[in-house]
N, C-alpha and C positions, 0 to 999 in steps of 0.2 A: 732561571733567567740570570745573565748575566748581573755582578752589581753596579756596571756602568750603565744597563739600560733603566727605561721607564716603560709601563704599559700606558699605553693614550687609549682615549677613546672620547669617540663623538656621539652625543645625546645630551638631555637634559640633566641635570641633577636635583637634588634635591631644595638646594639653594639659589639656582638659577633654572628658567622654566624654559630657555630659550636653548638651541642646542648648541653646542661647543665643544673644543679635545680641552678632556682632564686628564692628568697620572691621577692612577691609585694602584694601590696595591692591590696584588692575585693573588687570592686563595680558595684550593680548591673548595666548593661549599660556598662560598660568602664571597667578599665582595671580588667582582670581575668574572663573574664564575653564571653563564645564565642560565641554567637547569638548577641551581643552587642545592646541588648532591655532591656528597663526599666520594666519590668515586674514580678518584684519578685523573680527569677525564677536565681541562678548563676549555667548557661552551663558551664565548664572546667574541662578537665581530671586535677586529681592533690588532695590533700587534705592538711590540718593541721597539722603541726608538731611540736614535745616540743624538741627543744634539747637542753639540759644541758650543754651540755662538747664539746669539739673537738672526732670526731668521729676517735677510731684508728681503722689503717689498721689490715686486719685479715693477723694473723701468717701462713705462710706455708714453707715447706722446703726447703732446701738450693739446688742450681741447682745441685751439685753433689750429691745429696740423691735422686732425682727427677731420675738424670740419671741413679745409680743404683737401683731404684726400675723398671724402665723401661727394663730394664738389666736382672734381674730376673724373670718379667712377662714373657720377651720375653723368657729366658730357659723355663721356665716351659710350656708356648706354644707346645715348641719346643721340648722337650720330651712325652705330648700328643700326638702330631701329629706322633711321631716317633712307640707311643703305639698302635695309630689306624693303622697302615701301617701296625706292624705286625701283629695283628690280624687278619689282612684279606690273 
């Protein structure tokens, strides 16, 4: 592996029980390695990663845009429904 990457992975450790991405190092046998045999071969869900910078949070709307967009799906439902009824 390159020396600018890091191996991540998601599970528990030892020291937190909850799951979460940690770097550790891979080697074959030992840690990051899930058959934990010497044999060329590194078992582990997970891969390499480059990151630059702090990762920001992705933008979304404010709770009262959220509730009136909810608001308006729910008329417009609710005017369908009223179109199908007449129709029959």
């Amino acid at each position: 592996m390159q020396t600018w990457a890091r191996y991540y992975k998601y599970g528990p450790t030892a020291d937190i029980s909850a799951d979460h991405w940690y770097a550790h190092p891979v080697t074959d046998g030992g840690a990051g390695d899930s058959d934990l045999s010497v044999n060329g071969i590194i078992d582990d869900p997970g891969g390499p990663a480059w990151i630059t910078q702090d990762v920001a949070p992705i933008p979304t709307l404010p709770q009262w845009a959220m509730m009136l967009l909810a608001g308006i799906m729910g008329m417009l439902a609710l005017s369908k429904v009223q179109r199908v009824e007449k129709s029959d």
